[in-house]
C-alpha positions in Angstrom: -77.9 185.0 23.2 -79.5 186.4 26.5 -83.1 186.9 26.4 -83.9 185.2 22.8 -86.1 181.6 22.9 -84.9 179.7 20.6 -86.6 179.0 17.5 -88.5 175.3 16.8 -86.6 173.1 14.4 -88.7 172.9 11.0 -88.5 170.0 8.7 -86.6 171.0 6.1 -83.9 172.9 8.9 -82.7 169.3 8.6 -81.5 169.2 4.8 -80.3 172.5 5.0 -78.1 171.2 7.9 -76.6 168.5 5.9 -75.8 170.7 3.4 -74.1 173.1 5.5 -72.1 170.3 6.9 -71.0 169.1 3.4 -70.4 172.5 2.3 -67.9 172.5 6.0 -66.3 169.8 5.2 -65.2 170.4 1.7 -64.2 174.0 3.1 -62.1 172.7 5.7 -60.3 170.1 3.7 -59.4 173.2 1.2 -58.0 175.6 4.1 -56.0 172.6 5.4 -54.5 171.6 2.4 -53.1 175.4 1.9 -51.8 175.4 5.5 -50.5 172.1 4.7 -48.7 173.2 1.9 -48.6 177.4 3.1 -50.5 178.2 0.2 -51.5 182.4 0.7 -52.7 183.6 -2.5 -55.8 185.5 -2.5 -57.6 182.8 -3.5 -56.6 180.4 -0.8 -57.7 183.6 2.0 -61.2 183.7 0.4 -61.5 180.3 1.0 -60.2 181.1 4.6 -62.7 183.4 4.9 -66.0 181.6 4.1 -64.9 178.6 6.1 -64.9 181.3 9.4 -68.6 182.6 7.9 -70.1 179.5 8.3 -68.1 178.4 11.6 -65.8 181.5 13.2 -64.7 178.4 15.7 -62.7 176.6 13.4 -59.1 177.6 15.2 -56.5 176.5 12.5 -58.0 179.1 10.0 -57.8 181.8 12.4 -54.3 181.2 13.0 -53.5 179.6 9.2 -55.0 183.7 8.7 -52.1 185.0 11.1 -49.7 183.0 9.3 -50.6 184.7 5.7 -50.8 188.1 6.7 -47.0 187.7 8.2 -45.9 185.9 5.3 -47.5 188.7 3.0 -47.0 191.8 4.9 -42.9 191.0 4.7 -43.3 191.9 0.5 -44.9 195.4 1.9 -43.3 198.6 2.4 -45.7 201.0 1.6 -48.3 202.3 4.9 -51.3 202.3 2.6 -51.0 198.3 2.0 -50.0 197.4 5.2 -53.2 199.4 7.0 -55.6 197.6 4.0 -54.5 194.1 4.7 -54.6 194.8 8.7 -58.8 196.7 7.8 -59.1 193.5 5.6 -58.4 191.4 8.7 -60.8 193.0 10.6 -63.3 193.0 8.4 -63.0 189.2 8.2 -63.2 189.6 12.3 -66.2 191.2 11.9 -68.2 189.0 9.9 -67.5 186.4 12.3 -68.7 188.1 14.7 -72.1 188.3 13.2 -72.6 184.6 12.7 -71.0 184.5 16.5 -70.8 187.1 18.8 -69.5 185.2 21.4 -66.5 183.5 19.2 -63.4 183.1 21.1 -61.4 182.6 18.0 -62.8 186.0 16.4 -62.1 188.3 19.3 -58.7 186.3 20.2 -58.1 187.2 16.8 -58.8 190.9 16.3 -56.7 191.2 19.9 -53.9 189.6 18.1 -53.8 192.4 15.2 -53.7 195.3 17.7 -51.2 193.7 19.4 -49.1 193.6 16.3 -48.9 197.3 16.2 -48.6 197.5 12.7 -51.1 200.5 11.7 -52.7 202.8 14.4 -56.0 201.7 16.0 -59.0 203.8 15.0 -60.1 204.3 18.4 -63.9 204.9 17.0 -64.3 202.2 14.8 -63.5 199.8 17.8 -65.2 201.3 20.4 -67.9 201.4 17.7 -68.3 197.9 17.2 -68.2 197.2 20.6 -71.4 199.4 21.4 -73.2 198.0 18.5 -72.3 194.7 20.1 -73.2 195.6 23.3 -77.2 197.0 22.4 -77.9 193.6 20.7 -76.4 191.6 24.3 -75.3 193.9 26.7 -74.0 190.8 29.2 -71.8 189.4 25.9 -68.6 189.1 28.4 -66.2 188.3 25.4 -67.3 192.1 24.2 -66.9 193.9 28.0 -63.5 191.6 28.2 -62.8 193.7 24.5 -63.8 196.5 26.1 -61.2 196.1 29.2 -58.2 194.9 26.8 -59.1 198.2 24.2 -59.5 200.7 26.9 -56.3 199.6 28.6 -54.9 199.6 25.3 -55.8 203.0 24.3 -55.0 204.4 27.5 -58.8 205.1 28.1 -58.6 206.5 32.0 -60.2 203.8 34.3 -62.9 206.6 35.7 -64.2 206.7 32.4 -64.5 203.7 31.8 -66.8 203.0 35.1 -69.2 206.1 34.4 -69.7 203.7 31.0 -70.4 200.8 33.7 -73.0 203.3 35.5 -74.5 204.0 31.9 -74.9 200.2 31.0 -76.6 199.4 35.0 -78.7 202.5 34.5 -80.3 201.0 31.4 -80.7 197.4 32.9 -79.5 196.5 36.2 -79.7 192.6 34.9 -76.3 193.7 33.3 -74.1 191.0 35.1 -70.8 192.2 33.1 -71.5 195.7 33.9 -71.5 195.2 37.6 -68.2 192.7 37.1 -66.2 195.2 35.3 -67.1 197.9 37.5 -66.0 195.8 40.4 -62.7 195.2 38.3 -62.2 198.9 37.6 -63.0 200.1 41.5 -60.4 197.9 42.9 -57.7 199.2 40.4 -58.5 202.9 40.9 -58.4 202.5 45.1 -55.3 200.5 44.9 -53.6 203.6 42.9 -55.3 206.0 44.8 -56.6 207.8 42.3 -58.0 211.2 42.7 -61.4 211.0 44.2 -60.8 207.5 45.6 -58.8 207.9 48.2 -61.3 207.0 50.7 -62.9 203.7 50.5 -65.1 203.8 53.3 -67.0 206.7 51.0 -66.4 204.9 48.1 -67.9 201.6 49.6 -71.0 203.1 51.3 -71.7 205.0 47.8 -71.9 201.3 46.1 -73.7 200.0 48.9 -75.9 202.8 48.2 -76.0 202.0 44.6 -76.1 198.2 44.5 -79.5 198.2 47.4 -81.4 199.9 44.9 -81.2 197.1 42.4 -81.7 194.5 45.0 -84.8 196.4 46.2 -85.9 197.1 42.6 -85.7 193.5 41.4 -84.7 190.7 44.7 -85.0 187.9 41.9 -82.4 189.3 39.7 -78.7 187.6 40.5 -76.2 190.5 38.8 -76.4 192.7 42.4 -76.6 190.0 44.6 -73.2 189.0 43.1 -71.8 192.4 43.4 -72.9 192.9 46.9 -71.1 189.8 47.6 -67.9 191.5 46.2 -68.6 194.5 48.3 -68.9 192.4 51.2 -65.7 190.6 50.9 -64.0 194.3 50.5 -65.4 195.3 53.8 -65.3 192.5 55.9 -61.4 191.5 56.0 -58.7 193.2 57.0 -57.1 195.0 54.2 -53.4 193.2 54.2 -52.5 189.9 54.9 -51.6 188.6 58.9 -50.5 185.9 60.3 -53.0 184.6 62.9 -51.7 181.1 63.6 -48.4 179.4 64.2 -47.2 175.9 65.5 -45.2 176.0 67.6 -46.9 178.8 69.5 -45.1 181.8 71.0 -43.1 180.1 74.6 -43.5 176.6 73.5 -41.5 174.0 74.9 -40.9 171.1 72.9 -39.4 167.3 73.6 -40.0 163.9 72.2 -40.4 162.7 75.9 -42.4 165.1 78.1 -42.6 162.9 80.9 -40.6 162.6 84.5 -40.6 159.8 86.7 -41.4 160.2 90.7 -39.8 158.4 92.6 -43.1 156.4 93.3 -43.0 154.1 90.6 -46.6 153.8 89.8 -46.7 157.4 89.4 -45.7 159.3 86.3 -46.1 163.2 86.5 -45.7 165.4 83.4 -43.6 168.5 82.5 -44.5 171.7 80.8 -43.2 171.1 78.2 -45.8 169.2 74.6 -44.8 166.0 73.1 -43.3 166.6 69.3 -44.0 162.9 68.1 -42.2 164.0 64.7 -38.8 164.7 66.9 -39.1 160.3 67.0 -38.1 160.6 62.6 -36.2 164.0 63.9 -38.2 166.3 62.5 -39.7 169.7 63.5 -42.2 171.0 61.0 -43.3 174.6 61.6 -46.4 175.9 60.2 -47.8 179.8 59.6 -51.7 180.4 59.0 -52.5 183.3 57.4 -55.8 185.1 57.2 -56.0 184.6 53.6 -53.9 182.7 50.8 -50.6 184.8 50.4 -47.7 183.3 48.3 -43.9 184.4 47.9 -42.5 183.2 51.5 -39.0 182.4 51.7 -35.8 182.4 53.5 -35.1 186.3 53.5 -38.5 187.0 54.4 -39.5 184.7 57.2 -36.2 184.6 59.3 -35.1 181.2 61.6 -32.5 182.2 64.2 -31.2 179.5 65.9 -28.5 176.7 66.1 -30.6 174.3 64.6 -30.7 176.3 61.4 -27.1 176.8 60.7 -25.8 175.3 57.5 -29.4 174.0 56.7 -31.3 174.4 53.7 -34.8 175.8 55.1 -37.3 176.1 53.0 -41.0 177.2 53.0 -43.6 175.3 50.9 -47.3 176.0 50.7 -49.7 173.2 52.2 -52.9 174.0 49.9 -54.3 171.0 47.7 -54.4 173.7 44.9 -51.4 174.4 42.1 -52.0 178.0 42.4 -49.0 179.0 44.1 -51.0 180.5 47.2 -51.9 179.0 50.2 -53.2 180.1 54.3 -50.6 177.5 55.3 -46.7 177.2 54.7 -45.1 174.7 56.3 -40.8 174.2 56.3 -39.5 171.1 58.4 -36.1 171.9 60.8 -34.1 168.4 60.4 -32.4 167.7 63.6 -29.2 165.9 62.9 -27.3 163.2 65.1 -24.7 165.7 66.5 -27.4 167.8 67.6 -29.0 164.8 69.4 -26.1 163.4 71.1 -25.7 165.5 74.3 -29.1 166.9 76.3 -29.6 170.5 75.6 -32.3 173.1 74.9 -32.6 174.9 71.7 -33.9 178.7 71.3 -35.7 178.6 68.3 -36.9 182.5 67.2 -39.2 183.7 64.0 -39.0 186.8 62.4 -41.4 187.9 59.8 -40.7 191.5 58.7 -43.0 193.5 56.4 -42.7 192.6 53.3 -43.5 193.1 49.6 -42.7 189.7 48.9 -45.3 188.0 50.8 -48.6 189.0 48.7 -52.0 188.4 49.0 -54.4 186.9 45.7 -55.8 190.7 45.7 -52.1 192.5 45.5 -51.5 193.6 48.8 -48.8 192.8 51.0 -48.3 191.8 54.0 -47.5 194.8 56.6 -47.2 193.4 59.9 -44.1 192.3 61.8 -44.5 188.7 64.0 -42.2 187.4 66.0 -42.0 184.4 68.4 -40.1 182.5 70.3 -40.3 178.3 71.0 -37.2 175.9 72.7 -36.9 172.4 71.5 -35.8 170.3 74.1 -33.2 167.1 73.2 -32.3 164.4 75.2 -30.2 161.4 74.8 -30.7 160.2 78.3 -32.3 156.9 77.7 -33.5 155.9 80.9 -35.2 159.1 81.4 -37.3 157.9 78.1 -40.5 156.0 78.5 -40.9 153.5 75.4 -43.1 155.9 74.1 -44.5 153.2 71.2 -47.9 153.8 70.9 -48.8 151.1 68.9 -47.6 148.1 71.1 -51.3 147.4 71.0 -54.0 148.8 68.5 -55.4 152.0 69.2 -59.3 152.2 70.3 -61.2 155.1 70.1 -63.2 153.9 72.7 -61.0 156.5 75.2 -62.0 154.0 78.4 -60.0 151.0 76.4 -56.6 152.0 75.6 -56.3 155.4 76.6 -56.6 157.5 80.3 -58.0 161.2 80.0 -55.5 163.6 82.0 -57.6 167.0 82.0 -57.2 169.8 79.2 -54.6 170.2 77.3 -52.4 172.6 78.7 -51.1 174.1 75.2 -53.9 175.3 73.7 -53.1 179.4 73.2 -55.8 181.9 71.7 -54.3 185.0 71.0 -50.6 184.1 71.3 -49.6 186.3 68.4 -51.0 189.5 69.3 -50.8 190.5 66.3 -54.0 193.0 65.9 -52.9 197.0 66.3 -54.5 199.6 65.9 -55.0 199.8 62.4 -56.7 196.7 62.3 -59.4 198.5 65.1 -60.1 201.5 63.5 -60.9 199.8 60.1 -62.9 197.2 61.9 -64.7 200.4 63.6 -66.2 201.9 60.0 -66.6 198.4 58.4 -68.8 196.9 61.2 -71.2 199.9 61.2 -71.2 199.6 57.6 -72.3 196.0 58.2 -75.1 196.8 60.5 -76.6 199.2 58.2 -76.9 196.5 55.8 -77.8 193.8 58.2 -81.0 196.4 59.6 -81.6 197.3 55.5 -82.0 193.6 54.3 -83.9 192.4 57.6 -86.7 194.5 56.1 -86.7 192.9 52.6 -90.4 192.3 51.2 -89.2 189.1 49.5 -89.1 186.9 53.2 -88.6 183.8 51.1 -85.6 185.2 48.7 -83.3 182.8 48.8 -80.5 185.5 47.9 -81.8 188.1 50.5 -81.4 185.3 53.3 -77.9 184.1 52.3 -76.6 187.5 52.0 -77.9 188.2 55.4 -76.1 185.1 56.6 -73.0 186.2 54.8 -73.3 189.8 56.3 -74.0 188.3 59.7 -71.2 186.4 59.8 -68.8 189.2 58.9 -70.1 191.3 61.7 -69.2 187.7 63.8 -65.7 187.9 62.1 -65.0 191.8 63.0 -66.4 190.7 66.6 -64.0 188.0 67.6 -61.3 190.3 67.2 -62.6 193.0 69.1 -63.3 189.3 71.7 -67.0 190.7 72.3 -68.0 186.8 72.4 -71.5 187.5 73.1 -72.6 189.7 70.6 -70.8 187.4 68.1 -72.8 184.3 69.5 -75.7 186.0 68.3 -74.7 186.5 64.5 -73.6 183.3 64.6 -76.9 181.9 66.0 -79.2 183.7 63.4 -76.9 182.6 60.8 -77.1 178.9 61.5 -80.8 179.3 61.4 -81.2 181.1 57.8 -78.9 178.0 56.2 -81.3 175.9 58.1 -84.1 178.2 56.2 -82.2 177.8 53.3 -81.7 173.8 52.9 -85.5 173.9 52.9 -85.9 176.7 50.6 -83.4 175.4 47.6 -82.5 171.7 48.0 -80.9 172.6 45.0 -77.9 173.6 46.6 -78.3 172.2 49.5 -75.0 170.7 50.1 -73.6 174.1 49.8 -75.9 175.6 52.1 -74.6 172.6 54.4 -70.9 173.2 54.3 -71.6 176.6 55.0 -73.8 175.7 58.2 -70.6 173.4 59.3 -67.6 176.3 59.1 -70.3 178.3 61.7 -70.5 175.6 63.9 -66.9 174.5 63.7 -66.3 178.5 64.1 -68.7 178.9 67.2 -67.0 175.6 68.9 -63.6 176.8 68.7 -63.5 180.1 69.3 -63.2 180.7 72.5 -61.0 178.9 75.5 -64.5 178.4 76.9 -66.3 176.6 74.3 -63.4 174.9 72.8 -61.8 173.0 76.2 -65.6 171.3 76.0 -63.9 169.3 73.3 -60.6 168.9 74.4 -58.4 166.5 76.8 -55.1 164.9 77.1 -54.9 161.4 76.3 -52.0 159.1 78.1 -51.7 155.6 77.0 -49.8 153.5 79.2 -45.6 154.8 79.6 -46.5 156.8 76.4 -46.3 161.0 75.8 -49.9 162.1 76.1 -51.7 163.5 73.1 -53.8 166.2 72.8 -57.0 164.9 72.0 -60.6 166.8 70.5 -63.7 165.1 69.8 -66.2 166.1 67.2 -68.1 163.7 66.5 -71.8 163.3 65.7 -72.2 167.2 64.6 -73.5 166.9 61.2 -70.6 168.3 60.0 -69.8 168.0 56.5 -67.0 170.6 56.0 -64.1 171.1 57.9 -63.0 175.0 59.0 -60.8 177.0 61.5 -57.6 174.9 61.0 -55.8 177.3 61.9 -57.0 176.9 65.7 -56.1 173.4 66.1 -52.9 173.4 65.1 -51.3 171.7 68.5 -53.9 169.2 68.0 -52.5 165.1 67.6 -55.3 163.4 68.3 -58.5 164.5 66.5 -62.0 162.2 66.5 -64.4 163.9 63.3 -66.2 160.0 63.6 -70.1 159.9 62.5 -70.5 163.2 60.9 -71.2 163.6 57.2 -67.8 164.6 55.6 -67.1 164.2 52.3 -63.4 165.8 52.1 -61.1 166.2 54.8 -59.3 169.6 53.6 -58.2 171.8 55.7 -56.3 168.9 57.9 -52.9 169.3 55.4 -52.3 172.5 58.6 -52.1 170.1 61.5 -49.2 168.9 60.9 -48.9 167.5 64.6 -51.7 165.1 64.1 -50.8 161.4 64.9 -54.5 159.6 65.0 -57.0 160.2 63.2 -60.4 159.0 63.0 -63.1 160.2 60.6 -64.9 156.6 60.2 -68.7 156.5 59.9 -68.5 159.8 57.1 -69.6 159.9 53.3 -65.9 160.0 51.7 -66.0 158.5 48.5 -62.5 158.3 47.2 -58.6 158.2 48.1 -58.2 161.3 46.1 -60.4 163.4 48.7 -58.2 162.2 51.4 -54.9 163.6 49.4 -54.5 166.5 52.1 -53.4 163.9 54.7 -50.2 163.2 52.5 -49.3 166.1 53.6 -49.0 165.3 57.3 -45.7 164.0 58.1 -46.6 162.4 61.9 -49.9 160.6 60.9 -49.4 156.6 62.5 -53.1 156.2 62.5 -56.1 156.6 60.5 -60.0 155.3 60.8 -61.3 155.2 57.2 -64.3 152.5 58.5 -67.8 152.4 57.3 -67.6 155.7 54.8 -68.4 154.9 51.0 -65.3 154.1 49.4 -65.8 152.2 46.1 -69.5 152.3 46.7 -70.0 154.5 43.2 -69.0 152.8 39.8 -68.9 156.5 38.9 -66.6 158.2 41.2 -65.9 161.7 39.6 -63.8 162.6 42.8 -61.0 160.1 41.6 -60.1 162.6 39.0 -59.6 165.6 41.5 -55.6 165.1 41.2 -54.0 163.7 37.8 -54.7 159.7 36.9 -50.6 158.6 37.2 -51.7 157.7 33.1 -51.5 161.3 32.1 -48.4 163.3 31.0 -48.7 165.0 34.1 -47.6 162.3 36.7 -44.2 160.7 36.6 -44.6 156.6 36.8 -43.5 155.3 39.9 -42.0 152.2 41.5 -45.4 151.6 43.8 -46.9 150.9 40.6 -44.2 148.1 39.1 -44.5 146.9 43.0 -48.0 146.1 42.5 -48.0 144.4 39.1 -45.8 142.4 40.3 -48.7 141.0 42.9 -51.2 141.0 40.2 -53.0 144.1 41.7 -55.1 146.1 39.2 -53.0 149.6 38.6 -55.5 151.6 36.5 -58.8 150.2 39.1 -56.7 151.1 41.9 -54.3 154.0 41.1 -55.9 156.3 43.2 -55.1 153.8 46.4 -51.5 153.3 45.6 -50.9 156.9 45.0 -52.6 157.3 48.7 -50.5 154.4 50.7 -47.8 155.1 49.1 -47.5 158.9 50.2 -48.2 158.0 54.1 -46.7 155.9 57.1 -49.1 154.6 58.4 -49.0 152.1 61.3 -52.5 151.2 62.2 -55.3 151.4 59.1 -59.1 150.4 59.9 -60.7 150.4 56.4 -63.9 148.0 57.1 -67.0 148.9 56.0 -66.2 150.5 53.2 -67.6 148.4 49.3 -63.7 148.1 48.2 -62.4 146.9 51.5 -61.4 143.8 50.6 -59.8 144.7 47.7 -57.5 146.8 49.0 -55.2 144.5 51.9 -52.8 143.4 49.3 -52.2 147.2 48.0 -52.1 148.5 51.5 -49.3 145.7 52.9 -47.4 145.7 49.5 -47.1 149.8 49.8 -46.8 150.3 54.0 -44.2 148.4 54.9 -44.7 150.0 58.4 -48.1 149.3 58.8 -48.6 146.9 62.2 -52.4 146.6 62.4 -54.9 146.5 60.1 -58.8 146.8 61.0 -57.5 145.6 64.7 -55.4 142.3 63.9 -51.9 142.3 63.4 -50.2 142.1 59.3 -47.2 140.2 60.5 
């Protein structure tokens, strides 16, 4: 319980202990027995009922209790006995409740018997017990989550319920459950638009208001900083869903062989149109970025006119590592078939995404506005027009001056292509970015200079301000933000090494956001790579940046070449989008396990990846193995790659997290030296990629 020290353990607290745990035994053995054997005589309740005394956690007698009441309440007629056994219930709810206030059987329990409807609810007795609960811990979360469930129940209105939320804050602003159910409350009344919350620019600058007190009152205390970080995320995003990325862009042009040749021989010049290396396996995959993780996109809402898509099944999937059924990115892949292939033609290719109710954000709201775009996919079956186009002839060196030529920038880079921002979008942006300033001017004055929360909520605030700035494309104001934020994470790696890893990944998505978003900064980065009578690649180096998260996807979608070698990466989501990506190389990183590298299944046109010299198989521990399901759970069907490798003698259970890997990708070049497990893993790898040609730089076959 919050706020009590516990009490030193006293000699004889130990044979009291052991008799309590006899007493538990012999208690529990009764109460299974009878709901063994149903047993639900009075007698066999009572017993029941003392075991949930001594431990209200013991599940089977909370639900061996719902079984007896059903079986005895169907030999009851009369209102009187059915409202004592339902008041006897509670009772026994109750006095669980004193030994445990926080029992999750108890209050599942007396949620359960309202439920049932079988007498009416006495409105005060609840509400009652709940504010007797709520004096002796007023942060007891299984009592405000009560509260929420009865209130809903009872049809309590919601505005009354948050002048109870002001009551509890006003007594203590510590009250972390106060502050989260009035943030629950406030987003159901402005999504209803209930009367007096119509506006939430008032509504947010009165909890602003509200929530600086506490912070100036108390800077140590966490409850407001949480609930300013709520506010924050209400005023710093755009209120619906958008789409703010696609691949292909708007006017793309794309072919399998993008390149002409002169009549010079020894020249080769280059058309406008990008190289689709996953038009080689016949395969167009086309990907949407939203702003935020939206699910429910399907055929009916996000339109494909074309001939391509006649008499094809298309559909959209999302790309996140997550099971939760939202995602930024959805991906579908437009199959070419050999008819389409077998005369040279262009085909229009057009998008449509209407509003729709369908498409819905994590927070309810929908996505409101209409994109469309336009690319051509460009076929030819005019061999001798076709360079060999095999980039793998010889191994790939990252080295650019050994195997590759750099040809300039990459001409398909597009910023902005969408257009998507109206006016809407500006005029909220107007009132939530001078709200933002006012903060930003308030917490720059905090006494507390070394308050760890007052620093990160002023990096937070910053970069929201950066965020309402890049869309408004006033680049040198939001350099600034960005600047002053990098330096309080700095600040704030020295100030809690604690967390400093967070405080890390946090400095890395402001530095990946500051490289990439502008034409200007980005092209820094960026060239076309041509490998000898091969398509070029668009190519970006980031290398050696300290970076140990990966951000801003969504802006490097054209990208097929991407070098993220010697920075400090530990996971490599957030590359599942790039679904153009052919060669990768993050070697000379702090990736532990296979598992973390699980988005990259996901990439359909990855030939070539640089695992070298990271720190796979250097912990006997690895808890990042068990990020996605062990194939030896119910979860996981069994597969042949694992019959494949017993029959070689490999280890299955020491190395299931490798086959599951291989066996997902097509790999044709792998550089895995320098990791501890290296040279354990060339039999998994050859058994499971058939198409792999080199391996760290020598050839398999």
């Amino acid at each position: 319980m919050h706020g009590q020290p516990r009490r030193p353990k006293k000699p004889e607290d130990g044979a009291a202990a052991a008799a309590k745990a006899a007493k538990l035994r012999e208690l529990q053995a009764q109460v299974l027995h009878n709901h063994h054997t149903s047993t639900y005589t009075e007698e066999a309740l009572g017993l029941s009922f003392k075991l949930l005394e001594i431990n209200p956690e013991a599940y089977t007698a909370w639900n061996y209790r719902k079984l007896a009441l059903q079986h005895n309440l169907k030999e009851l007629s009369d209102p009187e006995a059915i409202k004592s056994s339902v008041d006897n219930e509670l009772r026994v709810v109750e006095a669980a409740l004193r030994a445990n206030p926080k029992s999750y059987g108890a209050w599942y329990h007396r949620k359960w018997l309202l439920n049932q409807k079988l007498t009416p609810v006495d409105s005060k007795r609840e509400f009652g017990l709940l504010d007797k609960l709520l004096k002796v811990d007023a942060r007891n979360f299984h009592g405000w989550n009560y509260r929420r469930f009865l209130a809903k129940f009872t049809g309590v209105p919601e505005e009354d319920e948050l002048k109870y939320t002001m009551v509890k804050i006003c007594d203590n602003f510590s009250n972390y459950s106060a502050w989260h159910n009035r943030s629950i409350l406030l987003s159901n009344l402005l999504i209803q638009q209930s009367k007096g919350f119509e506006s939430k620019q008032k509504i947010f600058k009165e909890e602003f208001d509200l929530v600086t007190q506490a912070l100036f009152t108390d800077p140590s205390d966490q409850s407001g900083w949480f609930y300013h970080l709520w506010l924050l995320a209400q005023t710093s995003s755009p209120e619906n869903p958008q789409l703010i990325a696609s691949w292909p862009c708007n006017d793309a042009k794309l072919s399998l062989f993008p390149i002409r040749k002169s009549d010079d021989l020894n020249m080769v010049s280059f058309s406008s149109s990008i190289c689709c290396y996953s038009l080689k396996d016949r395969i167009i995959p086309i990907v949407l970025y939203f702003d935020e993780p939206v699910k429910g996109l399907n055929p009916s809402n996000v339109k494909l006119n074309s001939e391509l898509v006649i008499g094809k099944d298309i559909q959209w999937r999302p790309l996140s590592v997550t099971d939760s059924g939202h995602s930024n990115c959805w991906v579908t892949y437009l199959e070419i078939t050999d008819k389409e292939c077998s005369s040279s033609q262009q085909f229009s290719v057009e998008v449509c995404i209407p509003c729709s109710d369908d498409i819905m954000s994590r927070s309810g709201s929908h996505c409101n506005c209409p994109v469309h775009f336009t690319f051509t996919v460009e076929l030819s079956n005019n061999d001798d027009k076709a360079p060999d186009n095999d980039l793998f002839h010889e191994p790939i060196s990252w080295s650019c001056s050994e195997s590759f030529q750099s040809d300039g920038n990459p001409s398909c880079v597009a910023f902005g292509q969408l257009n998507i921002t109206n006016t809407m979008v500006q005029e909220n942006s107007k009132w939530h970015l001078e709200g933002l300033s006012d903060q930003i001017d308030l917490f720059r004055e905090l006494p507390d200079e070394n308050s760890k929360f007052a620093k990160l909520t002023l990096a937070r605030l910053l970069l929201a301000c950066a965020a309402i700035k890049s869309r408004g494309n006033s680049l040198i104001e939001r350099k600034g933000y960005c600047d002053e934020a990098l330096g309080l994470f700095s600040d704030l790696i020295n100030l809690d090494p604690s967390h400093k890893r967070y405080y890390e990944d946090e400095r890395s998505l402001v530095l990946m956001d500051q490289l990439t978003c502008s034409m200007e900064t980005f092209t820094k980065y960026c060239s076309v790579q041509v490998k000898s009578n091969s398509a070029p690649l668009n190519h970006v180096q980031l290398c050696r940046l300290s970076l140990t998260r990966i951000g801003f996807t969504e802006r490097m979608l054209w990208v097929q070449m991407l070098d993220l070698s010697h920075n400090s990466l530990r996971s490599v989501e957030g590359l599942e989008a790039l679904q153009q990506l052919v060669c990768l190389n993050i070697s000379n990183n702090q990736i532990c396990s296979f598992t973390s590298l699980e988005p990259l299944t996901k990439i359909i046109s990855l030939k070539a990846l640089d695992l070298s010299f990271n720190q796979i198989g250097a912990h006997p521990i690895d808890t990042t193995r068990y990020i996605c399901s062990s194939p030896f759970s119910h979860k996981v069907q069994p597969c042949e790659a694992f019959d494949e490798c017993r029959k070689k003698n490999i280890d299955v259970e020491e190395f299931w997290d490798a086959i599951l890997f291989f066996k997902s990708v097509n790999l044709v070049q792998l550089d895995i030296k320098g990791n501890a497990a290296a040279d354990n893993f060339r039999t998994v790898v050859t058994t499971l990629s058939p198409s792999l040609k080199w391996l760290d730089g020598t050839c398999v076959h």
